[in-house]
N, CA, C and O atoms as a GROMACS GRO file, in nm:
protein
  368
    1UNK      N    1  11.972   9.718  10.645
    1UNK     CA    2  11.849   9.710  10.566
    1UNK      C    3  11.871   9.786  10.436
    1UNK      O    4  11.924   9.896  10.445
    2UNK      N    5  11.829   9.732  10.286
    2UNK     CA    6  11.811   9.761  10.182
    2UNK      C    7  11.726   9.894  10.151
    2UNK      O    8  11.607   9.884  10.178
    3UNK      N    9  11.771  10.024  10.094
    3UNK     CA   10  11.633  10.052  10.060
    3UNK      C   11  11.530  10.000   9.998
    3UNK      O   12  11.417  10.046  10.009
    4UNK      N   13  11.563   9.894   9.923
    4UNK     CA   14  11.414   9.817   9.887
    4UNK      C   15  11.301   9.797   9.969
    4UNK      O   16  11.180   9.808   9.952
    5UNK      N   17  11.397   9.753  10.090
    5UNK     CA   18  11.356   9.669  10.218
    5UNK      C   19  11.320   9.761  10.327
    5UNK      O   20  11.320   9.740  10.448
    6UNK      N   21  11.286   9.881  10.254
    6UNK     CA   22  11.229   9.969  10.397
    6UNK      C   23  11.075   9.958  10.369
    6UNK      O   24  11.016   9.904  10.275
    7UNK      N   25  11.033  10.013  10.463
    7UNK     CA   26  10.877  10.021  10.514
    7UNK      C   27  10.852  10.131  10.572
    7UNK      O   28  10.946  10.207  10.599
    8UNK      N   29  10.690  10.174  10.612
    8UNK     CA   30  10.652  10.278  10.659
    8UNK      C   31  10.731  10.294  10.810
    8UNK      O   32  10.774  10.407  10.832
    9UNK      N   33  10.747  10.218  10.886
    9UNK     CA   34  10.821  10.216  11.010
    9UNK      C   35  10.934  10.308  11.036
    9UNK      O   36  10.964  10.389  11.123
   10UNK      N   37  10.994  10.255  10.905
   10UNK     CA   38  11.120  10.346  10.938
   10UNK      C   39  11.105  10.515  10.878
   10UNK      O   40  11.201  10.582  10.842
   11UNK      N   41  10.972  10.558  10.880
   11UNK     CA   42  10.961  10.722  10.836
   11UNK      C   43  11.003  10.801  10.985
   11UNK      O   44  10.998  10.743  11.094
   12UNK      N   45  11.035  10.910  10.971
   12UNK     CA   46  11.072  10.962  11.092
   12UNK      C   47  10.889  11.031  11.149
   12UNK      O   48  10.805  11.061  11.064
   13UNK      N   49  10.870  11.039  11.253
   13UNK     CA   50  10.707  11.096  11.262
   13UNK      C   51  10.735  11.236  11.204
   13UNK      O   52  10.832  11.287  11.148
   14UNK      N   53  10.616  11.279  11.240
   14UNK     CA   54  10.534  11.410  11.149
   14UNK      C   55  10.405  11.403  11.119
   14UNK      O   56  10.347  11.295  11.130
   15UNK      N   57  10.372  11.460  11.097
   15UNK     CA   58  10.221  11.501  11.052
   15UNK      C   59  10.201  11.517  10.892
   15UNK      O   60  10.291  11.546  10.813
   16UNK      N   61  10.103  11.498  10.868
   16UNK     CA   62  10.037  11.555  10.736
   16UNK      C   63   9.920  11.628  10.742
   16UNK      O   64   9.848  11.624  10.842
   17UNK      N   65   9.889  11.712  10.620
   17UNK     CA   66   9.714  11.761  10.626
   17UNK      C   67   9.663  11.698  10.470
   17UNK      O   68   9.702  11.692  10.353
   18UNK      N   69   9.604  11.677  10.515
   18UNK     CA   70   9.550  11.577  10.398
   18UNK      C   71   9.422  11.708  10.326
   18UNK      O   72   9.316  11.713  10.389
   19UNK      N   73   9.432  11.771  10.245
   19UNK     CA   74   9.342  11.863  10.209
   19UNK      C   75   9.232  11.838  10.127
   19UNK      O   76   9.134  11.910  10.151
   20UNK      N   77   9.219  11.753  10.035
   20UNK     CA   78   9.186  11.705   9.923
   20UNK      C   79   9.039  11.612   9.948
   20UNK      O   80   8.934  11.633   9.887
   21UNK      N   81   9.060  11.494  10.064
   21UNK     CA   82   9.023  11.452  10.092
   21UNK      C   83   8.866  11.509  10.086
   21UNK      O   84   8.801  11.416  10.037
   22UNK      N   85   8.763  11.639  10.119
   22UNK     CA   86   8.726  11.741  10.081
   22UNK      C   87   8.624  11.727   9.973
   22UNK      O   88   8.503  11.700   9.966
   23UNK      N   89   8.725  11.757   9.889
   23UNK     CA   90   8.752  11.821   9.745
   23UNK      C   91   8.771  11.751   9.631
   23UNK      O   92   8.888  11.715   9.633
   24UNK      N   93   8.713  11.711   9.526
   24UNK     CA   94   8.776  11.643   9.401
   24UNK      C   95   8.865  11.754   9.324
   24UNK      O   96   8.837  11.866   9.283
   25UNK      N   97   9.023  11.652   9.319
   25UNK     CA   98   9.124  11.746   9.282
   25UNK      C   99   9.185  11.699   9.177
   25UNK      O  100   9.256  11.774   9.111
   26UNK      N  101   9.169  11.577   9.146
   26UNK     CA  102   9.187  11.467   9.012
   26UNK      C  103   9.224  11.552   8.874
   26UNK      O  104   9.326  11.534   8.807
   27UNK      N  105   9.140  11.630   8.851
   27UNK     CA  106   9.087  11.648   8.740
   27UNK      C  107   9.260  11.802   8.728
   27UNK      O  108   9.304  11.851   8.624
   28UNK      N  109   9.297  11.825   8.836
   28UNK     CA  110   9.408  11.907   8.810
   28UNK      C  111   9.504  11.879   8.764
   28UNK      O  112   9.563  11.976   8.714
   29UNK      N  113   9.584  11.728   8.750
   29UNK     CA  114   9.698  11.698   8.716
   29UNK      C  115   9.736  11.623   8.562
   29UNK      O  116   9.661  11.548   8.500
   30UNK      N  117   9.862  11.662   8.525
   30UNK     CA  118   9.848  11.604   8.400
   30UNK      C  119   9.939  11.454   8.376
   30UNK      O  120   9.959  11.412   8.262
   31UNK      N  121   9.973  11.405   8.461
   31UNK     CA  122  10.021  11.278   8.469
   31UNK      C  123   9.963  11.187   8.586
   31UNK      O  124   9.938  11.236   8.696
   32UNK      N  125   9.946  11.062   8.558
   32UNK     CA  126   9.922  10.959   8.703
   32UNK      C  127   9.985  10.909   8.712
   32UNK      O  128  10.076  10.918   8.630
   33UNK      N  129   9.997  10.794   8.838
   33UNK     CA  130  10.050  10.728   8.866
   33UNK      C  131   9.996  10.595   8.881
   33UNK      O  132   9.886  10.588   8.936
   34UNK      N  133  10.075  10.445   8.830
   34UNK     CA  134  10.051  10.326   8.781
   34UNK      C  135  10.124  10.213   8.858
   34UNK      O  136  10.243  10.192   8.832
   35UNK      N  137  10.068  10.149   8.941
   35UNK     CA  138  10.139  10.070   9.061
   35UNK      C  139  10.146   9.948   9.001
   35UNK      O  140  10.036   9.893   8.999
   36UNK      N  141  10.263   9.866   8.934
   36UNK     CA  142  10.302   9.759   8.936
   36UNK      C  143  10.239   9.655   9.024
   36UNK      O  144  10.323   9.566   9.035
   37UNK      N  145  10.124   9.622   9.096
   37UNK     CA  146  10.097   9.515   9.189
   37UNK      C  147  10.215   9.404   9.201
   37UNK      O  148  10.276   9.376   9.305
   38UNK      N  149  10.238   9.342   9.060
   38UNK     CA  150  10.322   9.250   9.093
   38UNK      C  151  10.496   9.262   9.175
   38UNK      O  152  10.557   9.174   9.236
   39UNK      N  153  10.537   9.407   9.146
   39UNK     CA  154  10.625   9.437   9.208
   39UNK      C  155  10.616   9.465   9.340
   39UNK      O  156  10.704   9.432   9.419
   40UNK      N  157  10.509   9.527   9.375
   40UNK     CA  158  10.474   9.629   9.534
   40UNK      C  159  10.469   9.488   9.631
   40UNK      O  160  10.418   9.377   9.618
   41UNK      N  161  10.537   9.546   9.720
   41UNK     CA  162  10.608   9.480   9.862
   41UNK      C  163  10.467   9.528   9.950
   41UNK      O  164  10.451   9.456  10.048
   42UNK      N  165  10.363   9.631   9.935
   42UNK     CA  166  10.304   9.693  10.009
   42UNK      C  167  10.335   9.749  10.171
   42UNK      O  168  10.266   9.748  10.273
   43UNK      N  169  10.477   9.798  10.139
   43UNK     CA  170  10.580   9.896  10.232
   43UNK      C  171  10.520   9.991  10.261
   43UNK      O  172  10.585  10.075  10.324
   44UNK      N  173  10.362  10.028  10.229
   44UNK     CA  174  10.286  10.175  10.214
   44UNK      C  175  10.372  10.279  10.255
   44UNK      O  176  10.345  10.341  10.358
   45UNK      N  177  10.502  10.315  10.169
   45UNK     CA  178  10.595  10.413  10.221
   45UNK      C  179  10.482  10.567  10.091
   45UNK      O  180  10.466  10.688  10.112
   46UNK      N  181  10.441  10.494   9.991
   46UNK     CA  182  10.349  10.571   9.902
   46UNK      C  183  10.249  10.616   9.983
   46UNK      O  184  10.240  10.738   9.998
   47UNK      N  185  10.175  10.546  10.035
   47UNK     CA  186  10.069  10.608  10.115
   47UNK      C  187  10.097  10.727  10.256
   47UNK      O  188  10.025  10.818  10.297
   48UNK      N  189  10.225  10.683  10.302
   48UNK     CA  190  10.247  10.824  10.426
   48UNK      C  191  10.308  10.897  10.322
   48UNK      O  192  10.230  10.991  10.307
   49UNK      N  193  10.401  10.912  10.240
   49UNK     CA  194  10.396  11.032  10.180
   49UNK      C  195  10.296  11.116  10.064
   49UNK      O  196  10.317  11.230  10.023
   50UNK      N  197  10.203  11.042  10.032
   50UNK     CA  198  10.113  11.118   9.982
   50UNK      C  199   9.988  11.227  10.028
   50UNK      O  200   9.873  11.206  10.067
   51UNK      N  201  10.053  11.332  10.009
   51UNK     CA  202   9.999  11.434  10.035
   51UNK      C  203   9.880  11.450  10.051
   51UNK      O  204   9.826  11.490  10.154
   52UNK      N  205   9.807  11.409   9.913
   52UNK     CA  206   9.648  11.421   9.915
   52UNK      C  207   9.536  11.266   9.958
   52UNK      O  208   9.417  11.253   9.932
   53UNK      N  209   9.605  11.193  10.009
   53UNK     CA  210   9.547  11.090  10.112
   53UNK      C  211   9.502  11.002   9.957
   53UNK      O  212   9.456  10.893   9.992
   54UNK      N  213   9.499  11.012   9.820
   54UNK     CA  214   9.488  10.956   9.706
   54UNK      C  215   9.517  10.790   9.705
   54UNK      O  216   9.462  10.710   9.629
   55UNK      N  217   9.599  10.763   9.789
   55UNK     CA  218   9.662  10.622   9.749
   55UNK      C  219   9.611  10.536   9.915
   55UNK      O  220   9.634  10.574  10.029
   56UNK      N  221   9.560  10.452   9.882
   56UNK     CA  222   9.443  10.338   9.980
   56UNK      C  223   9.511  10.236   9.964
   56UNK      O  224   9.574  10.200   9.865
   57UNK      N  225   9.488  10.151  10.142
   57UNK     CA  226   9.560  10.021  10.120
   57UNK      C  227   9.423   9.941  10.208
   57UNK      O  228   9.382   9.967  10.322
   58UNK      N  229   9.374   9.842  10.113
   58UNK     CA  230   9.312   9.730  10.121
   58UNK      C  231   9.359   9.646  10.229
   58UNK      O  232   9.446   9.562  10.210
   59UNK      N  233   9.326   9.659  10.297
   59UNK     CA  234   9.415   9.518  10.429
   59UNK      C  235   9.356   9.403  10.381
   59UNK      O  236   9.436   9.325  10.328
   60UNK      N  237   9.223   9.361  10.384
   60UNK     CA  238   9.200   9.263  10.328
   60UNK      C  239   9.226   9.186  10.227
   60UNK      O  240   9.269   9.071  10.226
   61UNK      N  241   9.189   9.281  10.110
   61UNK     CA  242   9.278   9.218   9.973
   61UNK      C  243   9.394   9.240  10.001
   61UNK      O  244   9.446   9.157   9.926
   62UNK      N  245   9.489   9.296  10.059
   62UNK     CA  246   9.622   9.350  10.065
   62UNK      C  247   9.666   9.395   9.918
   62UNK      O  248   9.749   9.331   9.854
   63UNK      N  249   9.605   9.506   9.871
   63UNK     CA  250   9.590   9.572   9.744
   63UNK      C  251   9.602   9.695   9.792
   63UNK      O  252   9.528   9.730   9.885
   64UNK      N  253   9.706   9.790   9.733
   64UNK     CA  254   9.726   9.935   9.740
   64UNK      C  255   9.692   9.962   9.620
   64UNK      O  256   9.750   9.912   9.524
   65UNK      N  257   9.583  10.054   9.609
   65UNK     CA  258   9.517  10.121   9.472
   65UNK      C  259   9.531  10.305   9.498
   65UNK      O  260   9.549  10.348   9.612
   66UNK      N  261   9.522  10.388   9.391
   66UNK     CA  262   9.536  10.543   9.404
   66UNK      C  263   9.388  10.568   9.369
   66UNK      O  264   9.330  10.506   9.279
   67UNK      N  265   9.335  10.659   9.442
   67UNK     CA  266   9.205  10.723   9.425
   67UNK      C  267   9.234  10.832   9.273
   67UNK      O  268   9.316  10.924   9.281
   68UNK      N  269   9.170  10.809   9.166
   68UNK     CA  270   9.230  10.935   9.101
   68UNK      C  271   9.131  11.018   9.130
   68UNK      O  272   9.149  11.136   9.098
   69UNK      N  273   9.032  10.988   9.183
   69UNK     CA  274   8.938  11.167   9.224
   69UNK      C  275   9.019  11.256   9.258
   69UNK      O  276   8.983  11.372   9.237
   70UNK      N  277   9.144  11.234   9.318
   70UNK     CA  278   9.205  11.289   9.448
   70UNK      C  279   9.350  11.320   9.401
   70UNK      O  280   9.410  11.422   9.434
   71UNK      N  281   9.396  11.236   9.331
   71UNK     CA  282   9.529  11.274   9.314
   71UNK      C  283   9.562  11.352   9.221
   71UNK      O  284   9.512  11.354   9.109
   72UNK      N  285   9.662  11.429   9.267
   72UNK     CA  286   9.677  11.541   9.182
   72UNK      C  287   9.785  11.525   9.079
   72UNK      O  288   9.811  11.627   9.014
   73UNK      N  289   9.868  11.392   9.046
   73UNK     CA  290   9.960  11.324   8.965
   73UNK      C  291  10.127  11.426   9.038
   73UNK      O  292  10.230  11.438   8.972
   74UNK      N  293  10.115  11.465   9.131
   74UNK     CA  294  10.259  11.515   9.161
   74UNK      C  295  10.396  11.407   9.172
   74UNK      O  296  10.511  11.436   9.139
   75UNK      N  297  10.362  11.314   9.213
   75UNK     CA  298  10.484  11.188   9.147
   75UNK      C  299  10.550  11.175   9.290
   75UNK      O  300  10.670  11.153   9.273
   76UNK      N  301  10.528  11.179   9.379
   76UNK     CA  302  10.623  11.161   9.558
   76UNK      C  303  10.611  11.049   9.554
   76UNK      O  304  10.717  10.986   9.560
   77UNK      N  305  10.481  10.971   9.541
   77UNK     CA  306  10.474  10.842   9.557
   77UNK      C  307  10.573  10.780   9.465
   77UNK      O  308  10.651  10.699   9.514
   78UNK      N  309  10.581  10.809   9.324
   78UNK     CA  310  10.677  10.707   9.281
   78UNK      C  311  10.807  10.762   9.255
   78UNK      O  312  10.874  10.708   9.166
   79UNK      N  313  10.870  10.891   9.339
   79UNK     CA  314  10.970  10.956   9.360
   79UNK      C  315  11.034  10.849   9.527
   79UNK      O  316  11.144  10.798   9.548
   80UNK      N  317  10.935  10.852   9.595
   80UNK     CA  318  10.953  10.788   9.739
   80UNK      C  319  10.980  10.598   9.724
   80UNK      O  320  11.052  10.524   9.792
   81UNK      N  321  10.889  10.566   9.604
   81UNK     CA  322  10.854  10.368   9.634
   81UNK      C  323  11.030  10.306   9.627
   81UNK      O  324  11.097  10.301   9.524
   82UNK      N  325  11.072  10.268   9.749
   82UNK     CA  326  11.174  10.216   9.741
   82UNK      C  327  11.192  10.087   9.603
   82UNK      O  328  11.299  10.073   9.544
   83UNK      N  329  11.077  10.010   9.575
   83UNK     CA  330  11.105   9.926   9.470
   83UNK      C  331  11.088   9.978   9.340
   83UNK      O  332  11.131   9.917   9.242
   84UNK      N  333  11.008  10.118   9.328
   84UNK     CA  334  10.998  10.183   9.223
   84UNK      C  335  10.927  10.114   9.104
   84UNK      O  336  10.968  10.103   8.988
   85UNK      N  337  10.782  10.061   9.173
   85UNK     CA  338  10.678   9.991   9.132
   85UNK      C  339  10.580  10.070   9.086
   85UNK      O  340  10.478  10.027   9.032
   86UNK      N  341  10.616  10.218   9.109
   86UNK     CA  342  10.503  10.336   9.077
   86UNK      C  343  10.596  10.406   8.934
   86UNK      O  344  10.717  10.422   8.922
   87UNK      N  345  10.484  10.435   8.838
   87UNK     CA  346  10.536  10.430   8.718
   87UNK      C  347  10.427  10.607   8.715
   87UNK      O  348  10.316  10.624   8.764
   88UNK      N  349  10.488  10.680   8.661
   88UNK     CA  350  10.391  10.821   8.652
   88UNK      C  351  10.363  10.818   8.463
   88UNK      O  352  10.459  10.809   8.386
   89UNK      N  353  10.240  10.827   8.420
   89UNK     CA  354  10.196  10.774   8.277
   89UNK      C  355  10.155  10.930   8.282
   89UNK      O  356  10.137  10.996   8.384
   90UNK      N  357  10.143  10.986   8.122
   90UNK     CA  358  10.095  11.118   8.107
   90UNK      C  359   9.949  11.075   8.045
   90UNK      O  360   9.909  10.976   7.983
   91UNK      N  361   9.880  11.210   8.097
   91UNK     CA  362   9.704  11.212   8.137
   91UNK      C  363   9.701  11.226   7.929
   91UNK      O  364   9.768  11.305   7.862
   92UNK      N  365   9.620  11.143   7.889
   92UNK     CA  366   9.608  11.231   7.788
   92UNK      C  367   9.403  11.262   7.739
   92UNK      O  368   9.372  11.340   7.648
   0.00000   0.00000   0.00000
């Protein structure tokens, strides 16, 4: 298998604490992050590693969108997206 071609499946388990969730934390970071739709495989490998639970996947629409209330622009998600469909833009 490709790393392109991975998916949430293949994460090893673990836990997260999702803290944020809470809390509006948005307003802390100075870059976001910008999901290519047309590229995203929707592998939600972005969504288990995001820390602050920020990034939502639509089953229905099958649309992964980022909450920015929530995200704090730390960049895992598009440090982690095997297709590298997550683009980090500075806040201005």
């Amino acid at each position: 298998m490709s790393e392109e071609d991975r998916n949430w499946r293949e994460l090893p388990l673990g836990a997260t604490w999702r803290s944020s969730c809470e809390y509006l934390t948005g307003d802390w970071r100075t870059e976001h992050p910008i999901i290519d739709q047309e590229v995203c495989t929707r592998c939600l490998i972005c969504f288990m590693y995001c820390p602050e639970g920020a990034i939502k996947w639509d089953e229905e629409k099958n649309l992964v969108s980022i909450d920015y209330d929530y995200c704090k622009g730390c960049g895992i998600c598009a440090d982690e997206c095997p297709r590298k469909c997550i683009e980090m833009k500075r806040d201005e």
